[in-house]
C-alpha positions in Angstrom: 14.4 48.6 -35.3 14.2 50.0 -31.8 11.2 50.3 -28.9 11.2 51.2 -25.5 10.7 48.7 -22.6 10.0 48.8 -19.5 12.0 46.1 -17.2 10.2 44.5 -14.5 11.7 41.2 -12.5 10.3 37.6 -12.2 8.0 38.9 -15.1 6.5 35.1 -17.1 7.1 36.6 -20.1 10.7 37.5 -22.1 9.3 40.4 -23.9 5.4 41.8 -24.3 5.1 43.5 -27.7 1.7 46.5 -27.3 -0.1 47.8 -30.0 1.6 50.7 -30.5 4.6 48.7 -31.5 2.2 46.5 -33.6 0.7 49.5 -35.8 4.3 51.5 -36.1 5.4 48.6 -37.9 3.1 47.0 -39.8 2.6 43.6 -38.3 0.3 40.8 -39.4 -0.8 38.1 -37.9 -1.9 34.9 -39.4 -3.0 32.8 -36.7 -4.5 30.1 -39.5 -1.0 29.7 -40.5 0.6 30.1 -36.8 2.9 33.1 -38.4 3.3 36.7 -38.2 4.5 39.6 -41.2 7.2 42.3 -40.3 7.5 44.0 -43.4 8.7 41.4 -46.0 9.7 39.3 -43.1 8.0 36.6 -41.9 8.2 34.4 -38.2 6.7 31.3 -37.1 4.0 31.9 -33.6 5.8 29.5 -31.2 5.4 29.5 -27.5 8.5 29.0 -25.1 8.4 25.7 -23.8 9.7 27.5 -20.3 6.4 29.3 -20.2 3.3 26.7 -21.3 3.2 23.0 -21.9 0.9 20.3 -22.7 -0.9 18.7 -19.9 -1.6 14.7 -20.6 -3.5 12.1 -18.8 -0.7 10.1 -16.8 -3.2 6.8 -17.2 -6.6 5.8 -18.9 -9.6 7.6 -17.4 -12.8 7.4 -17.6 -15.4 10.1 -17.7 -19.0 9.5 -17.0 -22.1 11.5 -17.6 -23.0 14.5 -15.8 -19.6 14.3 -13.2 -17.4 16.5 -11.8 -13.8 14.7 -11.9 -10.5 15.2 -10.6 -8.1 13.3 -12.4 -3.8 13.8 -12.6 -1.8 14.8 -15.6 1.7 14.5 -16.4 4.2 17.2 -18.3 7.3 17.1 -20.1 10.5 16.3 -18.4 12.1 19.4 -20.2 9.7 21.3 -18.2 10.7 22.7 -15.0 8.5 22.9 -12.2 9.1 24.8 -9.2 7.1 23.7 -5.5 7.6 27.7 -5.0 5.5 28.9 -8.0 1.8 29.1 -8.9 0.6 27.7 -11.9 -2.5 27.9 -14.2 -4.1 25.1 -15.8 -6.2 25.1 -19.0 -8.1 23.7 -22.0 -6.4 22.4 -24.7 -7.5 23.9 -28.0 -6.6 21.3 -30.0 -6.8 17.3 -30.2 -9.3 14.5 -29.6 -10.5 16.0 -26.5 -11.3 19.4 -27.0 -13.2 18.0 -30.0 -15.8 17.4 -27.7 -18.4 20.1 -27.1 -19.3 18.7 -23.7 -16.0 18.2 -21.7 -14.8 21.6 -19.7 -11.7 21.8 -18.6 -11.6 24.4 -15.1 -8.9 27.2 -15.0 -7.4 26.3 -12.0 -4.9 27.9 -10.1 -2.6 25.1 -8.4 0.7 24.4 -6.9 2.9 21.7 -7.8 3.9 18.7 -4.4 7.1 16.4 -4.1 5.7 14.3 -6.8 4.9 16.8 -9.7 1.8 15.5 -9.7 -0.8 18.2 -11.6 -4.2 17.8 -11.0 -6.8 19.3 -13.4 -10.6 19.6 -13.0 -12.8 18.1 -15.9 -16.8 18.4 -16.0 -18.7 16.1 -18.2 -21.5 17.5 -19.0 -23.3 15.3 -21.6 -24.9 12.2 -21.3 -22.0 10.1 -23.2 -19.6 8.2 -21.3 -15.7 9.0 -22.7 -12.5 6.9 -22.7 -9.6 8.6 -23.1 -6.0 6.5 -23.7 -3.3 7.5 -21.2 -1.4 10.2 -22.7 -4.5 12.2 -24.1 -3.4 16.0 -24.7 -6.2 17.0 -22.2 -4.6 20.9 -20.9 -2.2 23.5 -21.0 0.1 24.7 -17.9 1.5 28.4 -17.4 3.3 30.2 -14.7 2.0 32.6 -12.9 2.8 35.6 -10.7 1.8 35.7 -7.2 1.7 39.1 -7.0 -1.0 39.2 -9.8 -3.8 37.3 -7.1 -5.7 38.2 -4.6 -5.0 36.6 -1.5 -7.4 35.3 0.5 -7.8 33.6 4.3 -5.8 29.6 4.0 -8.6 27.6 4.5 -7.4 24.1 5.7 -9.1 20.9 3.2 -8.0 17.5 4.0 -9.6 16.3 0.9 -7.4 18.4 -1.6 -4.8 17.0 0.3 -5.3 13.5 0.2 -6.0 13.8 -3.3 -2.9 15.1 -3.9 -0.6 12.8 -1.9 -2.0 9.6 -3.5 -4.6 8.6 -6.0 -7.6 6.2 -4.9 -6.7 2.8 -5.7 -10.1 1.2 -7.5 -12.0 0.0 -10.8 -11.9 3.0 -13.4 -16.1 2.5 -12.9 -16.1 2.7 -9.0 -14.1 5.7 -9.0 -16.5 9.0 -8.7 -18.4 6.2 -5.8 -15.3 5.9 -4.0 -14.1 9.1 -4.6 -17.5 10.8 -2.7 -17.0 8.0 -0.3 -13.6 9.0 0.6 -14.5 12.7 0.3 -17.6 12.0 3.0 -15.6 10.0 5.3 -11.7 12.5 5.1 -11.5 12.8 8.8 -10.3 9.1 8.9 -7.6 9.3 6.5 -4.5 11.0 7.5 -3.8 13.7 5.3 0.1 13.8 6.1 2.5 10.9 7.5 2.8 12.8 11.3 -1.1 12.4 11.4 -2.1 9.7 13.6 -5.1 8.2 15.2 -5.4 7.9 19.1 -7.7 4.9 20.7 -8.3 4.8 24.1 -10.3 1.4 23.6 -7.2 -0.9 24.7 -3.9 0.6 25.9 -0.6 -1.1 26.1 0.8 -2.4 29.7 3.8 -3.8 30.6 3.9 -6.1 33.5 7.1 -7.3 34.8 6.5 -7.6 38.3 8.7 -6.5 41.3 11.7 -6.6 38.5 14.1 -4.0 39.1 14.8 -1.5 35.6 16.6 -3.5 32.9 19.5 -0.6 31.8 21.4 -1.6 29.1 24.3 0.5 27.2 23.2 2.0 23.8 25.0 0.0 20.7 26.9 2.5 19.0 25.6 3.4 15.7 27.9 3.9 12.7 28.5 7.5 12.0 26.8 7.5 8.2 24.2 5.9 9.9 23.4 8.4 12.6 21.4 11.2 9.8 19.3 8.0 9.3 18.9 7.7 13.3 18.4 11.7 13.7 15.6 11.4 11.0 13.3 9.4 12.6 14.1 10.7 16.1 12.9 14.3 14.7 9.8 12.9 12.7 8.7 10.5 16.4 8.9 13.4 18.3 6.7 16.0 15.5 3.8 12.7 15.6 3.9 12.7 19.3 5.2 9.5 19.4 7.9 9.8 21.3 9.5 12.0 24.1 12.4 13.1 26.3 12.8 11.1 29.2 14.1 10.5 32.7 13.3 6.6 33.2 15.5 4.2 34.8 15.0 2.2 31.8 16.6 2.0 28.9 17.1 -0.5 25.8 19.6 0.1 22.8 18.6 0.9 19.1 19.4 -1.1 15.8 19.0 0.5 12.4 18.3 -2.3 10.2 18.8 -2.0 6.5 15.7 -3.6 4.6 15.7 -5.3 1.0 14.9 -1.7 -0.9 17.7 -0.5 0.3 16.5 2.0 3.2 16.6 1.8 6.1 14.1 0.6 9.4 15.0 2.0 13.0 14.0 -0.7 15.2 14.2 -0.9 19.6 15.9 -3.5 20.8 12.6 -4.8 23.3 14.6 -8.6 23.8 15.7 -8.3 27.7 12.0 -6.6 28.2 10.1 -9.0 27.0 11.7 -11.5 28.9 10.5 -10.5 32.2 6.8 -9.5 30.5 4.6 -11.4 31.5 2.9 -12.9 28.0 -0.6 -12.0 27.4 -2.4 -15.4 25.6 -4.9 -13.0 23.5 -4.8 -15.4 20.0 -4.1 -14.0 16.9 -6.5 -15.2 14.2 -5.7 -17.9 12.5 -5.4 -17.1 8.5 -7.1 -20.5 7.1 -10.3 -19.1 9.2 -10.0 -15.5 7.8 -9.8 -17.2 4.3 -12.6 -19.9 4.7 -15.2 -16.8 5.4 -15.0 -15.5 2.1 -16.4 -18.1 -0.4 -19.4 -15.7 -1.8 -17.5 -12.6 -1.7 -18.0 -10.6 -5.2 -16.6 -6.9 -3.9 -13.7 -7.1 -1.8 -12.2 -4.1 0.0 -8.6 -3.4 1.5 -8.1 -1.0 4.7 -4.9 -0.5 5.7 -4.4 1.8 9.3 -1.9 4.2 9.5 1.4 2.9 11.6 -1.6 0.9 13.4 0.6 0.1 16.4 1.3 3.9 17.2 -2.5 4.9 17.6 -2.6 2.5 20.5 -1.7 4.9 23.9 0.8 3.4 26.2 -0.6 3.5 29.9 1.2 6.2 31.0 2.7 4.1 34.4 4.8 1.9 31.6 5.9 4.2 29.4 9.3 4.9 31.1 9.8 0.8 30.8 9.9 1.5 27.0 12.8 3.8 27.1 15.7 3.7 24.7 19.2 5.7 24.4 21.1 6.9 21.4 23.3 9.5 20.5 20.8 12.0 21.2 19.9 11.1 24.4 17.0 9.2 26.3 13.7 8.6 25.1 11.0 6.8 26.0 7.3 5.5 23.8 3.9 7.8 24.4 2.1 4.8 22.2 3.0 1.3 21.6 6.1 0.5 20.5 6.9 -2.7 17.7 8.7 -5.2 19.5 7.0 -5.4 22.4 5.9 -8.9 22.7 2.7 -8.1 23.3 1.7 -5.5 20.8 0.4 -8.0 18.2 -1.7 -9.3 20.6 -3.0 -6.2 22.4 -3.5 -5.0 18.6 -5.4 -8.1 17.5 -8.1 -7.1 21.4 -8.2 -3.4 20.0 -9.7 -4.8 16.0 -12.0 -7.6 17.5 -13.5 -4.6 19.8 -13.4 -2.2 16.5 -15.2 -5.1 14.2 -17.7 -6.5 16.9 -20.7 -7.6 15.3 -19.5 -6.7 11.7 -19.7 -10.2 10.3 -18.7 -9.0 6.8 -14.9 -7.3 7.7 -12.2 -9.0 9.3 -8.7 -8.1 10.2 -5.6 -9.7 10.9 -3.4 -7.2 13.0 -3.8 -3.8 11.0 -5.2 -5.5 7.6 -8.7 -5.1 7.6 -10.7 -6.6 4.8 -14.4 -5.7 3.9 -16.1 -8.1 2.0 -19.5 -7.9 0.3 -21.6 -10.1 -2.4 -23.4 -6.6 -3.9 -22.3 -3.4 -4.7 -25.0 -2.1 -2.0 -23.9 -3.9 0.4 -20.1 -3.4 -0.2 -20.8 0.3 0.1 -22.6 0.0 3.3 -20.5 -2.3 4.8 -17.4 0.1 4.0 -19.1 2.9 5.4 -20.0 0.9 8.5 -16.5 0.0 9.0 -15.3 3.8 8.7 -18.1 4.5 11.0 -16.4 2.3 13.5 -12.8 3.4 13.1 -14.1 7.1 13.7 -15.4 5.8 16.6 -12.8 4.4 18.6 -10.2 7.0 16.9 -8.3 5.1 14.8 -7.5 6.8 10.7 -6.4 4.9 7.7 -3.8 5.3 5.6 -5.5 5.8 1.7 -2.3 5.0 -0.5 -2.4 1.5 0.9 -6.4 1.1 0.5 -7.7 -0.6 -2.4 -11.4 -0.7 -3.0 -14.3 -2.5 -4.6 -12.1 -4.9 -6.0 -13.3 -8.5 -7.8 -9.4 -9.8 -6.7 -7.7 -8.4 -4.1 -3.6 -9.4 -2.3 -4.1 -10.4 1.5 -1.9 -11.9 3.5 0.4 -13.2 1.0 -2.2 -14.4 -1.0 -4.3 -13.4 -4.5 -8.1 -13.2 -3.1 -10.3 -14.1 -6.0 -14.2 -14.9 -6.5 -13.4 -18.5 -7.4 -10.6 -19.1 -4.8 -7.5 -18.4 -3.3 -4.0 -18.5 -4.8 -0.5 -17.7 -4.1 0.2 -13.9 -4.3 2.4 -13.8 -7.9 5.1 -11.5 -6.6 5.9 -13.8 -3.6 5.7 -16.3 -6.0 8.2 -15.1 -8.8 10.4 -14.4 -5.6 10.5 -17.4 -4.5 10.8 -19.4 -7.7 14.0 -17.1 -8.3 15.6 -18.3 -5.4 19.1 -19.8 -5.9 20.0 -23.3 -3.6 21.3 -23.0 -0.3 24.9 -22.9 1.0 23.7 -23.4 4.6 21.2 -24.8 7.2 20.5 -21.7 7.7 19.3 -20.4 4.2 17.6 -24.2 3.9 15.7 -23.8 7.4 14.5 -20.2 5.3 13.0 -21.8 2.2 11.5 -24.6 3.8 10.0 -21.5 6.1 8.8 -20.0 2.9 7.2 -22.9 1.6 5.8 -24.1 4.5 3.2 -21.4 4.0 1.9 -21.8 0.8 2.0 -25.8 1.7 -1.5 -25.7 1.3 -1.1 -25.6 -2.7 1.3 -28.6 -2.9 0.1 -31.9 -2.4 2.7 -34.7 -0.9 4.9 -31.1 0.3 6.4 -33.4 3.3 7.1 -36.3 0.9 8.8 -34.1 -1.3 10.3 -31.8 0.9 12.2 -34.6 3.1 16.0 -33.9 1.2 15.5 -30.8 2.6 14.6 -31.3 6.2 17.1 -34.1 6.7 19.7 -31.3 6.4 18.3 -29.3 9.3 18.4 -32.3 11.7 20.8 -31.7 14.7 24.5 -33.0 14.0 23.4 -33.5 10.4 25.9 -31.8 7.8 25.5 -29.8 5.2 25.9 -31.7 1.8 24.1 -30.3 -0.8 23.2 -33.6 -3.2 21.4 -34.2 -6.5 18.5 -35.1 -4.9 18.5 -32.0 -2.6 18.4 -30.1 -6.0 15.8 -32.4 -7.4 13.5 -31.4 -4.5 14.3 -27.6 -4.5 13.4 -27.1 -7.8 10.1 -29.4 -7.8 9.0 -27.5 -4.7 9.4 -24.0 -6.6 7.6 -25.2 -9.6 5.1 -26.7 -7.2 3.2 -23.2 -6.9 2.4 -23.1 -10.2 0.6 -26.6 -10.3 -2.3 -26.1 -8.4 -3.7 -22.6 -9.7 -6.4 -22.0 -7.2 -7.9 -23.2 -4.2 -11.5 -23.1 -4.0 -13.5 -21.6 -0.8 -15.5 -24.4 0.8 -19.6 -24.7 0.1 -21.2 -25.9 3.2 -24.1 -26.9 1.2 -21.6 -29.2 -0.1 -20.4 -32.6 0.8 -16.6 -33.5 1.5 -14.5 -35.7 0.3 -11.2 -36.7 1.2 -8.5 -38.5 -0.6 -5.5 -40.0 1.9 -2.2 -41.7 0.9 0.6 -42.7 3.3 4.3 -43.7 2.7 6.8 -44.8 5.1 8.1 -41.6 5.5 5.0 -39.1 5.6 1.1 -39.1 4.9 -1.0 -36.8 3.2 -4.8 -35.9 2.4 -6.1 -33.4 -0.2 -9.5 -32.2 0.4 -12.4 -31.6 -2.3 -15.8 -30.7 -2.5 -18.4 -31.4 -5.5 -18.7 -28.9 -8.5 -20.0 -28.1 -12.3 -18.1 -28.3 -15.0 -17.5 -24.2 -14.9 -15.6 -24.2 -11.3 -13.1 -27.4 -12.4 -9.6 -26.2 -11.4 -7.9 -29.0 -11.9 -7.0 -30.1 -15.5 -8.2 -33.9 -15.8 -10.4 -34.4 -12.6 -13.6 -33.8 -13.5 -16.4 -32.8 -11.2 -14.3 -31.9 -8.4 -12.9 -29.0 -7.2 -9.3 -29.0 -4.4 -10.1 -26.7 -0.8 -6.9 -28.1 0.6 -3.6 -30.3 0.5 -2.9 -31.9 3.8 0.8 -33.5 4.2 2.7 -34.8 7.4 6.4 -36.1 7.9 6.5 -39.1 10.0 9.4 -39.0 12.7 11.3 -41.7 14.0 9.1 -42.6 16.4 6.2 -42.6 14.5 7.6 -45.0 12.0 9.2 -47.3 14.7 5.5 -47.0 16.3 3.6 -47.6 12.9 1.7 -50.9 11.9 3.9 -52.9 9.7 
């Protein structure tokens, strides 16, 4: 059997069969059965897995009535996508979904980014809400020549982009809410990682006085280390935050290898900040920030873009923030981390930002948003975007999270009823092996020290510990030692949540006192339905209180 073809290149299919061919030789199709007749031979209808491919849902999703959605499918590993191709999307034409008269799937055109990430348009149009399960065989996907469309003016849209670098991080039945949110509010987000705000609200100084330039020689950097060193030079100097300079300043560079394994490039600020003179702006203080949110039902998570590098550096201290490598000299067109005064310049530029907005607070670049209705929540959001378009300053959406009932701040799990320790920090922690040195004790007791607030008698308990940090003291690591590490781990997982304090409430508070330290724990009336601790009945813990007594408190104490 023989035909004629024509041969064309980068053609999506190996062979097209016409009519003619069709009728010459008799061919039947029987597309009930998914086969085809050639004569007294017969062949199964199978598509080439290099040319279309099941589209699924990559999680659950929820569709509601009468919406438009966006959502993100995943595809077979075996399939090979290409960042340089066009590809079609469309229905499926079999399966639970396409069972469903009144869920369209939109032929879309699209092109595939970094993270194979398809996204595929769905329209409900009935009055039902639908559930699919992740994994839901909701599409097809085929190649497609460029050549075969019409070409018309790029038209630049920050919200295609944002939707494809990240998904929005809330409540399957928030979504299509945030989603329009999000969509009204784009010009805040940045769309790619070398977009960054600029506030002229505050800008960084650096006042050292009639000191002459501090010049120090550039630390050499390892040579497999310098690709890491030319990477971020490059990506400064495309976001503007950097540039060539000529200053008589200069401070050395330290790449610094973090615990997933890349890599951070850090300027060494140290002799700088010695002659800066401080700036006493206070940071907040976090058992405030977490006092204020005792009714809060919808809780919200804004998280600016490299906050520290939308803040302009005043131009007549920019050459003090100089630094030398193997590239050369450069000097800081915003601020810099490792100034010793960024976090507090920082922590001016939010209180400005957040003036009067009793419902959002930040610490540094956190900013939380906190509501007790779904009205509110969404006006209070909006107010806070209104304010960040204000003074300049864009977010960064993959590290949002919206409209949630628990939330992680601060190193801690934000919940309607309370306050708890955030679990990864937790399961970190309790993971840790004993110390070999002052050193690694002086960390734990570091650690700990923050999340004191969940374990009651934590200076009683911890005293092993601190003994072996005392000057002259050596390092003997005893039975009791290990008797105190491990209770202080399992300690976190005692008190399982901390209640917010009712002002309507009265106080109560328990003490105790030992030779060695004292202690309080704090508590506050409640029903049966906020009891967190298993046993005490009627009461509910806001805070454990402990103290080590030194040697000249004891000496001084009444015997």
């Amino acid at each position: 059997m023989t035909h004629l073809f024509y041969v064309v290149s980068d053609m999506n299919r190996n062979v097209i069969l016409g009519r003619d061919w069709l009728v010459k030789n008799g061919v039947r199709l029987y597309f009930d059965l998914g086969m085809l007749r050639v004569g007294d031979v017969y062949a199964n209808l199978e598509e080439d897995i290099h040319i279309s491919s099941i589209l699924r849902l990559s999680k659950e999703t929820v569709f509601k009535p009468q919406t438009s959605n966006i959502c993100f499918v995943k595809i077979k590993k075996n399939f090979q996508l290409s960042e340089s191709k066009l590809y079609e999307t469309s229905a499926v034409t079999e399966g639970s979904f396409c069972e469903e008269p009144g869920l369209l799937i939109g032929n879309s055109v699209v092109k595939i980014n970094q993270l194979n990430r398809i996204p595929i348009h769905v329209v409900n149009s009935t009055n039902k809400t639908f559930k699919f399960k992740r994994g839901t065989a909701v599409g097809r996907i085929n190649t497609v020549l460029e050549e075969n469309l019409v070409s018309l003016n790029e038209i630049k849209n920050k919200e295609i982009q944002l939707e494809n670098d990240c998904e929005i991080d809330a409540p399957l039945e928030y979504k299509s809410i945030i989603e329009k949110l999000i969509s009204k509010n784009k010009d805040i987000f940045a769309a790619k990682d070398s977009e960054l705000g600029h506030t002229d609200t505050v800008k960084m100084e650096i006042e050292t006085g009639n000191h002459p330039p501090i010049r120090l020689k550039p630390y050499r950097t390892p040579l497999h280390k310098r690709q890491i060193v030319d990477k971020a030079i490059d990506e400064m100097l495309d976001a503007g935050v950097i540039r060539r300079s000529k200053s008589s300043w200069s401070a050395p560079i330290v790449v610094v290898k973090k615990k997933d394994d890349t890599h951070r490039f850090c300027t060494d600020f140290r002799q700088i900040n010695k002659i800066t003179k401080s700036l006493s702006y206070p940071l907040p203080l976090i058992d405030d920030i977490l006092a204020q949110l005792g009714n809060a039902k919808y809780i919200s998570s804004c998280d600016l873009k490299s906050g520290f590098w939308q803040v302009l550096m005043d131009e007549k201290d920019r050459e003090k923030t100089a630094f030398a490598c193997h590239r050369g000299l450069f000097e800081y067109n915003v601020m810099p981390f490792g100034l010793q005064n960024s976090p507090a310049v920082f922590s001016q530029l939010m209180e400005i930002v957040l003036e009067n907005l009793p419902f959002a607070i930040a610490y540094i670049d956190d900013v939380l948003i906190y509501s007790e209705t779904l009205e509110d929540h969404l006006s209070h959001i909006q107010q806070v975007f209104d304010r960040l378009r204000k003074h300049g300053l864009k977010l960064k959406l993959k590290k949002c999270q919206f409209l949630r009932k628990e939330t992680n701040y601060l190193g801690f799990q934000i919940t309607g009823n309370g306050i708890k320790p955030e679990t990864d920090k937790v399961d970190t922690i309790r993971s840790l092996p004993p110390p070999v040195s002052v050193k690694e004790v002086r960390s734990f007791i570091g650690m700990l020290s923050y999340y004191r607030r969940f374990i009651p008698n934590f200076s009683k308990i911890s005293v092993p510990l601190v003994d072996l940090t005392k000057k002259y003291a050596k390092f003997r690591w005893s039975d009791e030692c290990q008797t105190a590490f491990e209770f202080l781990k399992e300690s976190l997982s005692i008190i399982p949540l901390l209640a917010y304090p009712d002002l309507s409430k009265p106080y109560t508070l328990y003490t105790d006192a030992s030779d060695e330290s004292i202690g309080a724990c704090l508590t506050q009336p409640c029903d049966e339905s906020e009891e967190v601790l298993y046993g005490v009945k009627n009461e509910k813990p806001i805070y454990f209180l402990s103290h080590k007594l030194s040697d000249t408190h004891y000496i001084n104490s009444c015997s």
